[in-house]
C-alpha positions as a printed NumPy array, in Angstrom:
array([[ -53.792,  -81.652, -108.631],
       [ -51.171,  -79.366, -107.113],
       [ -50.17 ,  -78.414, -110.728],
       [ -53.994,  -77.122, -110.952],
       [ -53.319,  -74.897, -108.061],
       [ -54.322,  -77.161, -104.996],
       [ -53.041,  -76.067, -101.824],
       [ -53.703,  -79.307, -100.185],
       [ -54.531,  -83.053, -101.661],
       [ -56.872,  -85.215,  -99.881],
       [ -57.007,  -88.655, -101.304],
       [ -59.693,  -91.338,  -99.584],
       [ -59.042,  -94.666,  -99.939],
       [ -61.537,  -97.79 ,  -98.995],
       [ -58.814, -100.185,  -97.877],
       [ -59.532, -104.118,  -97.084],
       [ -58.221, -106.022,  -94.694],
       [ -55.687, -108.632,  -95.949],
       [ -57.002, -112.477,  -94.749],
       [ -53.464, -114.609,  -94.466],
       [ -55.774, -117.723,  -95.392],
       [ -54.564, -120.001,  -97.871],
       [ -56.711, -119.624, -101.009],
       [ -58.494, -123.139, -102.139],
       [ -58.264, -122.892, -105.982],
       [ -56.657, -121.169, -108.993],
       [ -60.066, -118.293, -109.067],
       [ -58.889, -117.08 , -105.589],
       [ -55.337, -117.048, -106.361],
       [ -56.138, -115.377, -109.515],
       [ -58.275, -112.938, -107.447],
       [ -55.516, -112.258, -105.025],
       [ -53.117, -111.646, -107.667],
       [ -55.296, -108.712, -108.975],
       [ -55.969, -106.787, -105.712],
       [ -52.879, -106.639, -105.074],
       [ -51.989, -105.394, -108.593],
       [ -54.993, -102.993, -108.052],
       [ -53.109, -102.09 , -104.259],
       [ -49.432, -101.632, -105.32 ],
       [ -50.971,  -99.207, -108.599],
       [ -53.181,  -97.156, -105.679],
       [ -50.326,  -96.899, -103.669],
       [ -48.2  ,  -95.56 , -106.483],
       [ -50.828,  -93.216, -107.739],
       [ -51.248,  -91.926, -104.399],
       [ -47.843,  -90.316, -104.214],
       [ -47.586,  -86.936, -104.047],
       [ -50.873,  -86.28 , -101.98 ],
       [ -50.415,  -84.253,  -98.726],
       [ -52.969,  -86.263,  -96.583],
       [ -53.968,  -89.696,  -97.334],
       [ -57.239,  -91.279,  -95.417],
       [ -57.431,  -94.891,  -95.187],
       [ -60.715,  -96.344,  -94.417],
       [ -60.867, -100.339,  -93.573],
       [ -63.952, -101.354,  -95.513],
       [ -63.528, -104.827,  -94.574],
       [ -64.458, -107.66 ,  -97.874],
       [ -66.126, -105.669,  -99.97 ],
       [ -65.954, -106.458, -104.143],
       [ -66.071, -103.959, -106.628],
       [ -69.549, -104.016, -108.173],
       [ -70.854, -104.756, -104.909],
       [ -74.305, -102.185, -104.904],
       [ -75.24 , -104.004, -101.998],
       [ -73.067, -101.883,  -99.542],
       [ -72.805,  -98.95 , -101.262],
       [ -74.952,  -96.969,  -98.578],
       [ -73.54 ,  -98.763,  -95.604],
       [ -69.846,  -97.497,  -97.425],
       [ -71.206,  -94.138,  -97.913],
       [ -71.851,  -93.657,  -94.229],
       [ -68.834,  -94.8  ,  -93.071],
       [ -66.986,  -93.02 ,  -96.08 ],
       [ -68.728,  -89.729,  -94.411],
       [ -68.204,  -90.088,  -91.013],
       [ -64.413,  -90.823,  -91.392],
       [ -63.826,  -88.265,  -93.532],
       [ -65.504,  -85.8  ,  -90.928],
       [ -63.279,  -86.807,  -88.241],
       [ -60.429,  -86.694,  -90.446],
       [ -61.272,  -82.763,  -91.813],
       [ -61.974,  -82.151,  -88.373],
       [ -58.129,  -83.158,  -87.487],
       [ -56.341,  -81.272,  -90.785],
       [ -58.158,  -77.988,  -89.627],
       [ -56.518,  -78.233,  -86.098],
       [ -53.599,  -78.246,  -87.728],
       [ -53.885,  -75.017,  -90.006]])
């Protein structure tokens, strides 16, 4: 984005919280396997960014339309308090 001109990137990230449970069959190990995959690529991708804003969604899957307003709101409100913070700073 900074090649585009950008000033400043904000990247927003909906972050879970890692369970240290031992998973009980070859799906969930399978499963684990590929969020981390999908964690170590966002992480990588997310270089370069001036201000990063990590928000624990807690177990949420991807096509999961169920939460999508509940993430929303939370997805707004932290992002308020964080703009709020990077304009102190300027």
């Amino acid at each position: 984005m900074k090649q585009l001109g950008a000033d400043r990137v904000l990247s927003i990230v909906f972050d879970e919280d890692e369970s240290e449970s031992c998973d009980k069959n070859l799906v969930e190990v399978a499963g684990r396997s590929i969020n981390l995959l999908c964690k170590e690529l966002s992480n990588y991708e997310l270089q370069g960014t001036c201000d990063v804003l990590k928000i624990k969604s807690g177990k949420v899957g991807l096509l999961d339309m169920s939460k999508m307003d509940e993430l929303y709101e939370l997805g707004y409100k932290k992002a308020k308090e964080f703009s709020d913070k990077i304009l102190q700073n300027y």
